[in-house]
C-alpha positions in Angstrom: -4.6 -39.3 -12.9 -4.5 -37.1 -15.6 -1.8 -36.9 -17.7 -0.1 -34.6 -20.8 2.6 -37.4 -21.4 0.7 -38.5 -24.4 1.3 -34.7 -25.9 5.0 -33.6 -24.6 5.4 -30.2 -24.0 8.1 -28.3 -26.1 9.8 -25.7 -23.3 11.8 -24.0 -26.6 8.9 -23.1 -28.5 6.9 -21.2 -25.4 6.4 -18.0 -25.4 7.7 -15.7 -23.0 5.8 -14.3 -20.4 4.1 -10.8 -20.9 3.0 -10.6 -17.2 3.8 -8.3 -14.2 3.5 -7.9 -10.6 1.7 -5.3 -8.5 4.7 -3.3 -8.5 5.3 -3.3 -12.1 7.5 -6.1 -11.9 7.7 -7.7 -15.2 8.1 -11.9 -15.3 11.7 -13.2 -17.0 9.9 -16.4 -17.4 8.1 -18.8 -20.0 4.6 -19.2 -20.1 2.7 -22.8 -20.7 -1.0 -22.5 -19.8 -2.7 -26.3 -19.2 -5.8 -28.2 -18.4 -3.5 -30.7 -16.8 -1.4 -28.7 -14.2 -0.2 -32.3 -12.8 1.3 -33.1 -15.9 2.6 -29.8 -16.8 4.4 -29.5 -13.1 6.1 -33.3 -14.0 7.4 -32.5 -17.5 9.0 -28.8 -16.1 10.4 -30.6 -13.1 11.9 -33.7 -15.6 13.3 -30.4 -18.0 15.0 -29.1 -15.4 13.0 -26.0 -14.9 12.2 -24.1 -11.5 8.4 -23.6 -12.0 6.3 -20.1 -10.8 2.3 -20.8 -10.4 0.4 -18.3 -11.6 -3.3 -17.6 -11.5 -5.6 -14.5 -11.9 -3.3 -12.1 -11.0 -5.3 -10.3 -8.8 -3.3 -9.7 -6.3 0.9 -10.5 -7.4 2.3 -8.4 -4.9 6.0 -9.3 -5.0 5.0 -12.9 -6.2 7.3 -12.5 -9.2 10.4 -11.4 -7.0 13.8 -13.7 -7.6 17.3 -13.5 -8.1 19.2 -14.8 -11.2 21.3 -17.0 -8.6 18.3 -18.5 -7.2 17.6 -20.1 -10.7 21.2 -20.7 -12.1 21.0 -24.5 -12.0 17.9 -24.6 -13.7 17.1 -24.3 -17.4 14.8 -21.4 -16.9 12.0 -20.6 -15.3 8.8 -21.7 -16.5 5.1 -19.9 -15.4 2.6 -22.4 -15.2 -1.2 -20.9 -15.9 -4.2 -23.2 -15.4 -6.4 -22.7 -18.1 -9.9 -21.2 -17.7 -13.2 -21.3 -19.1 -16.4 -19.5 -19.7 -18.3 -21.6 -17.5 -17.6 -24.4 -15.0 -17.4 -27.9 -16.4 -20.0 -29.9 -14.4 -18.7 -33.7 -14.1 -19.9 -37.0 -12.3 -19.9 -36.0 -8.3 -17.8 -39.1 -7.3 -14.9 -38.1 -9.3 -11.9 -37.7 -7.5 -10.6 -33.9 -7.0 -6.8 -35.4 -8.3 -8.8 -36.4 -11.7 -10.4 -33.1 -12.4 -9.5 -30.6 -15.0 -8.5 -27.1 -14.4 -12.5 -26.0 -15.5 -14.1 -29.0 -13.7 -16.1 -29.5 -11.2 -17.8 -32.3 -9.1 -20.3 -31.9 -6.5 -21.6 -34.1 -3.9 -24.6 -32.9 -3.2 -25.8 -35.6 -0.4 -22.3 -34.3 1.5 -22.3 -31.3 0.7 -18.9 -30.8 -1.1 -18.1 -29.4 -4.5 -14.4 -30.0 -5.8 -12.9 -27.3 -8.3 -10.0 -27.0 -10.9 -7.8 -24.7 -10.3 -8.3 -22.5 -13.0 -11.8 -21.4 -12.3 -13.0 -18.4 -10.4 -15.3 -18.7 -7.1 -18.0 -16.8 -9.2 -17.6 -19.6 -11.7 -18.2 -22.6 -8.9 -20.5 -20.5 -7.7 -22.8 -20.3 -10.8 -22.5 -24.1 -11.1 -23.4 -25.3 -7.8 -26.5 -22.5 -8.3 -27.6 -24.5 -11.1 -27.0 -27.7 -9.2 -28.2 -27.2 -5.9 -30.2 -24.0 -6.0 -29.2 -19.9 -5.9 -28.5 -19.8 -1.7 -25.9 -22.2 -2.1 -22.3 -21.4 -2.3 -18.7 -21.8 -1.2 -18.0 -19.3 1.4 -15.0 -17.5 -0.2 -16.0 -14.4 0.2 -13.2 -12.5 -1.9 -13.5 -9.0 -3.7 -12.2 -10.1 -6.5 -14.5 -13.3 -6.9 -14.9 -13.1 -10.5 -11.1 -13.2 -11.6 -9.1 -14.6 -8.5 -8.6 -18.6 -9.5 -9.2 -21.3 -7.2 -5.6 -22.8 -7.1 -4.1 -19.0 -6.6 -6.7 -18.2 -3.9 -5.8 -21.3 -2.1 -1.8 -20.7 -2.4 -1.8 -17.1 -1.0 -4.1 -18.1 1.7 -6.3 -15.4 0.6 -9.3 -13.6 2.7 -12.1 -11.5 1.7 -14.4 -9.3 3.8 -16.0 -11.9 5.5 -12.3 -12.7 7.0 -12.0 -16.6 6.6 -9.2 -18.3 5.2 -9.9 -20.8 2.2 -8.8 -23.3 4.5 -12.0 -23.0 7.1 -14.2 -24.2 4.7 -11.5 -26.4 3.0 -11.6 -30.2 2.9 -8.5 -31.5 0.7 -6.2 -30.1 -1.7 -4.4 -32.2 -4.7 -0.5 -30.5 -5.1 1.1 -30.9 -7.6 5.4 -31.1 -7.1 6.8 -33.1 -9.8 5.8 -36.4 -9.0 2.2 -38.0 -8.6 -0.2 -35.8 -7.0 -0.6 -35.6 -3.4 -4.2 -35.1 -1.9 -3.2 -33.2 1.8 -5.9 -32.4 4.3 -6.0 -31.4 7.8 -3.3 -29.7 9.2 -1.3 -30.7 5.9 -2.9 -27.8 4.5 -0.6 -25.6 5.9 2.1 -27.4 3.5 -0.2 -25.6 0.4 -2.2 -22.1 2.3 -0.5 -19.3 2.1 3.3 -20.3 0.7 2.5 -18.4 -3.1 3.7 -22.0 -4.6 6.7 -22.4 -2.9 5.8 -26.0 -2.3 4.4 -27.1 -5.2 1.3 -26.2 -7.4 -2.6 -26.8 -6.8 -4.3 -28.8 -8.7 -7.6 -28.7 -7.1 -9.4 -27.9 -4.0 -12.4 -29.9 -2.2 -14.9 -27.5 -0.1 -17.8 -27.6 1.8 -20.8 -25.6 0.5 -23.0 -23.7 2.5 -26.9 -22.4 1.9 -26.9 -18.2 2.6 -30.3 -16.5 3.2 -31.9 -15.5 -0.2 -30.8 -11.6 -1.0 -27.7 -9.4 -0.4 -28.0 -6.1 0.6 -25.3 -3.0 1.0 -25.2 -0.4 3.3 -23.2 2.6 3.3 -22.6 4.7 6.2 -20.6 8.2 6.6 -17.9 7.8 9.2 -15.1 10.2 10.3 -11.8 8.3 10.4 -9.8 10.7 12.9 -12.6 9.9 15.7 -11.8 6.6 16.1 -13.6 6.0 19.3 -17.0 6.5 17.2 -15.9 3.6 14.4 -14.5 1.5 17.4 -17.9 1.4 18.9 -19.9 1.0 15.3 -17.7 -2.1 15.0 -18.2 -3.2 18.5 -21.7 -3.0 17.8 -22.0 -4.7 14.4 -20.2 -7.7 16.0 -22.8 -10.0 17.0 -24.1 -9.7 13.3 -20.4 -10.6 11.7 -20.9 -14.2 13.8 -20.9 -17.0 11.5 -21.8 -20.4 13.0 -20.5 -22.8 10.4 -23.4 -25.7 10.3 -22.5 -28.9 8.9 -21.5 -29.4 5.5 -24.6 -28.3 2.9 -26.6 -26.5 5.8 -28.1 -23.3 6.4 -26.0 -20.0 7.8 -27.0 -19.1 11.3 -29.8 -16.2 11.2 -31.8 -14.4 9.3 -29.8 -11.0 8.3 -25.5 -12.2 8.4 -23.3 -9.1 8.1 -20.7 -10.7 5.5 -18.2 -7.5 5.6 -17.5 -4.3 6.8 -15.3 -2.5 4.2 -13.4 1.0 4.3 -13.0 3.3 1.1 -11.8 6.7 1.8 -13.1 9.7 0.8 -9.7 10.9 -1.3 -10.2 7.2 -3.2 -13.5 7.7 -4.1 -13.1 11.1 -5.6 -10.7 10.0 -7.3 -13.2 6.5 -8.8 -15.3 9.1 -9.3 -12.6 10.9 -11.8 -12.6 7.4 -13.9 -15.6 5.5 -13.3 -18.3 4.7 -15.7 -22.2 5.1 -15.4 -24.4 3.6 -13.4 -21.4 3.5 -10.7 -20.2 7.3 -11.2 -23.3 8.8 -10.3 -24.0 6.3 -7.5 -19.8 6.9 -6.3 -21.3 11.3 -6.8 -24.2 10.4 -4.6 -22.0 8.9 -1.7 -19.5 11.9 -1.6 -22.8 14.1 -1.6 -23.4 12.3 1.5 -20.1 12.7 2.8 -20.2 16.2 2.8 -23.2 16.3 4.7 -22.2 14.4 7.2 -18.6 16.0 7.4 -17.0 12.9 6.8 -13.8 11.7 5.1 -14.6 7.9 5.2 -17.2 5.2 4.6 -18.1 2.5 6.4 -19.6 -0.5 3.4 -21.3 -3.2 5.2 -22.2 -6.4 3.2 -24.4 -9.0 3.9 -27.1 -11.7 3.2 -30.5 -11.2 4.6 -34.6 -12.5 4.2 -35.5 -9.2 4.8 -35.3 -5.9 2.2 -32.8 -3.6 2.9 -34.9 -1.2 4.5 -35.6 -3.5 7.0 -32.0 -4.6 7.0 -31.5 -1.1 8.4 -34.2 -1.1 11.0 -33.1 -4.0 12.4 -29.5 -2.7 12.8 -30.5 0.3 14.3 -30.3 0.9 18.4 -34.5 2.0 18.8 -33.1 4.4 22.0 -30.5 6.6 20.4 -31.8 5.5 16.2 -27.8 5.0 15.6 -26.1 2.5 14.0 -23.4 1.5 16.6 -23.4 5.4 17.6 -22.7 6.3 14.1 -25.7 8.3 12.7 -28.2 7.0 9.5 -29.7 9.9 8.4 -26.9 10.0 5.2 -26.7 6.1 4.8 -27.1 4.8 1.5 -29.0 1.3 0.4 -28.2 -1.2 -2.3 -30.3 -4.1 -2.9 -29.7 -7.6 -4.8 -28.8 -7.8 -8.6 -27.7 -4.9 -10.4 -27.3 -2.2 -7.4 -24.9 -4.5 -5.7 -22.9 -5.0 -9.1 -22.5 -1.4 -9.1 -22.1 -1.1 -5.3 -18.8 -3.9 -5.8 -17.3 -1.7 -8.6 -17.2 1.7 -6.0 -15.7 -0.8 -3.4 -13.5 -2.0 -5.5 -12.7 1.3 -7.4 -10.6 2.2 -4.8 -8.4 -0.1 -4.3 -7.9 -0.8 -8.0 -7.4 2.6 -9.1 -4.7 3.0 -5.9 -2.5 -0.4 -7.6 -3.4 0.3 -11.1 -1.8 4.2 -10.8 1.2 2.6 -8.5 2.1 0.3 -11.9 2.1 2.8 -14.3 5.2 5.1 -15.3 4.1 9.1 -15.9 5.6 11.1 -17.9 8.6 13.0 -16.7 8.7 10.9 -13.8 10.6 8.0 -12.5 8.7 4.2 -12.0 6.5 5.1 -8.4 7.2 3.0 -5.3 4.3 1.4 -3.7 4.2 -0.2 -0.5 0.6 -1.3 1.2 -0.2 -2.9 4.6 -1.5 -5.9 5.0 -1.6 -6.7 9.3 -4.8 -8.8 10.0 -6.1 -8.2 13.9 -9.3 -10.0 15.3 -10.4 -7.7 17.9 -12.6 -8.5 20.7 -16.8 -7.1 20.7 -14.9 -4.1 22.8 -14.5 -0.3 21.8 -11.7 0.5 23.4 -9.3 -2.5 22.6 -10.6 -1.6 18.7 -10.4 2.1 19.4 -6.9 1.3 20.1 -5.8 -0.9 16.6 -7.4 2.2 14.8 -5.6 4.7 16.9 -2.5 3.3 15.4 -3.6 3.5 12.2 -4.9 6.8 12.1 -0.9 8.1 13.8 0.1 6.2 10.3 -2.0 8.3 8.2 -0.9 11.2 10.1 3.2 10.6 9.6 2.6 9.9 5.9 0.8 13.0 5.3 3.5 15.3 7.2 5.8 13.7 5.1 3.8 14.7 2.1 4.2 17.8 3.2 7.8 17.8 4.1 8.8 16.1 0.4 6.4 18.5 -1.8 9.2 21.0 -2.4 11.3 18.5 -3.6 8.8 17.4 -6.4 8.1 14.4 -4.5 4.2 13.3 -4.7 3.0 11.0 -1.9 -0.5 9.8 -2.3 -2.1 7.4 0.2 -5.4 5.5 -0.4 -7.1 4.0 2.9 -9.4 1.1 2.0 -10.2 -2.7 3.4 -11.4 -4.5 6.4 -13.0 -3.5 9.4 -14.8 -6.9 10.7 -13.8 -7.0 14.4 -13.2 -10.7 13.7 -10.4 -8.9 11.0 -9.2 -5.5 11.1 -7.3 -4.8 8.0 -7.6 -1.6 6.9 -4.6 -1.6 4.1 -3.0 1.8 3.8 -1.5 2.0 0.1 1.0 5.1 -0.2 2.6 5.4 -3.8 5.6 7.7 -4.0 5.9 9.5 -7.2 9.7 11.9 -7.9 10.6 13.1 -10.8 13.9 11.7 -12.9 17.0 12.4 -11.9 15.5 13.0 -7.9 16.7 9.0 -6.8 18.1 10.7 -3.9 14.9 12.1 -2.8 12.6 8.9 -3.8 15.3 6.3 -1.6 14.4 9.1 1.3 11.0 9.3 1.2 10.7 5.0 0.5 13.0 4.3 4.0 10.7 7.2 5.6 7.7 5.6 4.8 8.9 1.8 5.4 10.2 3.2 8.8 6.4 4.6 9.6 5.2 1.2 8.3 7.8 -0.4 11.4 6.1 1.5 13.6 2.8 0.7 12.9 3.6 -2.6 13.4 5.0 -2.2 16.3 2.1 -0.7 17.9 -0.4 -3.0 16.7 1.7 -5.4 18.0 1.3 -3.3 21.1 -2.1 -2.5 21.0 -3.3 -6.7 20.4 -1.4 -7.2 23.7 -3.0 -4.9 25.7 -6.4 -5.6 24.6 -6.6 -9.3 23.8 -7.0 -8.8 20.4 -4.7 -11.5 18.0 -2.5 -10.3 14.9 -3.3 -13.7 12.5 -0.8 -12.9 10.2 -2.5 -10.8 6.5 -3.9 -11.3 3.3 -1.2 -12.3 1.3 -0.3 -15.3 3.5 3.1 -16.1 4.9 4.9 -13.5 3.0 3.0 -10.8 5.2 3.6 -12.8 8.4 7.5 -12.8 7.2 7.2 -9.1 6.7 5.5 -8.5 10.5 8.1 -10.9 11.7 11.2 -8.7 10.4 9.4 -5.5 11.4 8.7 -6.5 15.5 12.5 -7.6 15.3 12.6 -11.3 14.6 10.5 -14.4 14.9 11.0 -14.6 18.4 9.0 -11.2 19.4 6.0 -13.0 17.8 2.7 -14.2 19.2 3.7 -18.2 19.9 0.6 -19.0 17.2 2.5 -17.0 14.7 5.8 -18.4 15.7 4.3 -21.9 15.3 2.9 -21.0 11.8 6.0 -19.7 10.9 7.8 -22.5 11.7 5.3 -25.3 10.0 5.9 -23.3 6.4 10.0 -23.7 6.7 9.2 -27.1 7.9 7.6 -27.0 4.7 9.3 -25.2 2.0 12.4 -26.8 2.9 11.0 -30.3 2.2 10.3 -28.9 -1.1 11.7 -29.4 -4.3 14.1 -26.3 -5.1 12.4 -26.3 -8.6 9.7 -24.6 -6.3 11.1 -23.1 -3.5 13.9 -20.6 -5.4 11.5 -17.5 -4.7 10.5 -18.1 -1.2 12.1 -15.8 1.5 15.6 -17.0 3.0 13.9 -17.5 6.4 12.0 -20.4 5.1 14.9 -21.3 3.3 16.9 -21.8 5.8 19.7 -19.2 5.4 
């Protein structure tokens, strides 16, 4: 087991933290970033110092959120960072995962298995098992933000990209750390460590089985309309056969030739506005795809991801239904192409555009202006292959969009600015479109901003609800969100209470108290007082 013992760690000469949330949340913490996270975690706990994970910081929604009387019997609070690298550190595959280093890795190539530090990214044990294995292999977490999101924070907030597969269906083990000697948990003592933000203790590492893709990715845009929901219900229903992905054995080959990886929303207001910032090759590109929005009179687009032997021309032709020449209903004649390499770089910065622009302009103070309130959903449905049970979820999501732009309207003569950006999943296996409004007022209007924040987290209830609703009627399951636990704890308190749950949520619910409350408090000061016990 590694160790820092042999270098003691002096908490009064760290710096303080110069880190915020999402919201804008700034960090009263310390900062100590290590190769040796197991060490680290032993000497906080042994100072007396409740300890916050942190990682990339991609996606720190709330995650620094705590009161002073949650910490008063501590020393302070220390941030623990895992420290990166350029490139993965490739050591001897037998090594045990509870041995590595934070930029390490060790792959087992006759088991197909490759074991990461915490501090790297997934493009990072990507590259290496590349060079290792070959360029189709790789570890199927499939997030946007696969070149910044570390291991260790990917695995704590359960996270999920567009493929919609939590880290822990490819997962083998993970080593926590908690204060003592590090604990390898596997099975279903994952759910001790997936999803809880830290609140249990810190990884360390994480052992997963790697998977050969086919040889080339390919992108596909598609013009949809959002308000006829029928017509992106049935593209969906369509496109689900191709979303199937039959795990093989550990090391094998992905089912298929062509495997649609994600289908991805970016709205037509978002994309203006990427267009507004963006640099060149992807402005132009971004320009080209509202061009094709206005032909096809539509506000939204459909991104579909995906590996494939074939070029993306045949990608296409493949997809297509030969008697109507539709996609799913949803015509081509506008669809855009992007092949492997450099067009799918600059096909992942106008996905991503969006949705960064959206949380980067919710952080930032204007002038004149108060700090803007941002709230996003995060509700993750898998739908049946059926058009109208999905025609339903999106029903509900468009009578969302529709409140928060009458409310718009009703606040504008108050100088209150409400902005909404529509981007994320639309896999039927997870719907999660997340709808980001940001509430901007001027100073001195706190009156008007508390209004239109309760207005907007009431609409937010009531979405819920009706996805709630709409799962129910059409067999479709709500499997909690992105952001793990803390947006099951958020759907629990919006349908009324734990109890008014699907019993698989309930029971997930209940193995994270379970959980956090066998945790040290050093750890579990910032987790919600449902899991808390109170």
């Amino acid at each position: 087991m590694t160790s820092v013992t042999a270098s003691p760690v002096d908490f009064a000469s760290l710096p303080r933290a110069e880190l915020a949330d999402d919201g804008g949340r700034a960090l009263d913490a310390l900062v100590l970033v290590t190769a040796d996270i197991c060490g680290a975690v032993a000497q906080a706990v042994a100072a007396g110092y409740a300890i916050m994970p942190t990682g990339g910081l991609t996606s720190a929604i709330g995650s620094f959120d705590y009161s002073k009387d949650g910490v008063a019997g501590f020393n302070g609070v220390v941030a623990i960072r895992p420290k990166g690298a350029l490139a993965a550190e490739v050591v001897d595959g037998s090594t045990p995962p509870a041995q590595l280093l934070t930029h390490q890795v060790a792959i087992d190539a006759a088991n197909g298995l490759i074991a990461a530090g915490a501090g790297l990214t997934f493009s990072q044990v990507n590259a290496a098992l590349a060079e290792a294995i070959g360029p189709c292999a790789r570890v199927l977490v499939d997030l946007t933000s696969i070149g910044s999101a570390y291991v260790g924070g990917v695995v704590a907030t359960g996270a999920m990209g567009p493929m919609r597969m939590r880290p822990s269906v490819t997962l083998d083990a993970v080593v926590l750390a908690d204060g003592g000697e590090a604990r390898v948990l596997s099975g279903d003592d994952l759910d001790a460590v997936e999803g809880l933000q830290g609140w249990t203790g810190m990884v360390v590492a994480a052992l997963f089985r790697f998977y050969e893709v086919p040889s080339s990715e390919f992108g596909l845009v598609l013009p949809v309309q959002g308000s006829d929901v029928d017509a992106v219900a049935g593209l969906l229903a369509y496109l689900e056969p191709w979303t199937q992905v039959n795990l093989p054995g550990a090391g094998g080959r992905l089912n298929g030739d062509t495997v649609l990886n994600g289908v991805e929303l970016v709205s037509r207001d978002s994309l203006e506005a990427f267009v507004n910032h963006a640099p060149e090759p992807a402005r132009t590109k971004a320009q080209g795809l509202l061009q094709s929005c206005e032909y096809a009179g539509a506000d939204m687009l459909a991104c579909i991801t995906g590996w494939s032997e074939q070029t993306v021309d045949d990608v296409l032709f493949s997809l297509m239904d030969p008697e109507t020449e539709t996609i799913g209903g949803v015509m081509i004649e506008y669809g855009i192409g992007f092949s492997s390499g450099s067009e799918m770089e600059t096909f992942r910065a106008i996905r991503e555009g969006a949705p960064d622009l959206a949380r980067t302009k919710a952080r930032v103070k204007p002038e004149g202006k108060m700090k803007p309130w941002t709230s996003s959903t995060d509700i993750n449905l898998a739908a049946p292959a059926d058009t109208g049970a999905i025609s339903d979820v999106l029903t509900a999501y468009a009578d969302y969009r529709a409140a928060i732009r009458a409310l718009a309207k009703e606040m504008a003569p108050a100088g209150i600015e409400i902005e909404l950006a529509a981007y994320g999943h639309l896999s039927p296996h997870g719907i999660d479109p997340h709808h980001r409004v940001t509430v901007f007022a001027p100073e001195g209007q706190d009156a008007a901003l508390a209004a239109a924040r309760q207005a907007v987290l009431a609409f937010k209830r009531t979405l819920i609800h009706d996805l709630l609703h709409a799962a129910e009627r059409g067999g479709s399951r709500i499997t909690g969100g992105e952001k793990g636990i803390p947006s099951l704890v958020e759907i629990a308190r919006a349908a009324g209470g734990e109890d008014r749950l699907p019993a698989e949520l309930k029971t997930r619910l209940a193995r994270a108290r379970d959980a956090v409350m066998a945790a040290p408090a050093n750890f579990t000061f910032r987790a919600p007082a449902e899991l808390r016990g109170e």
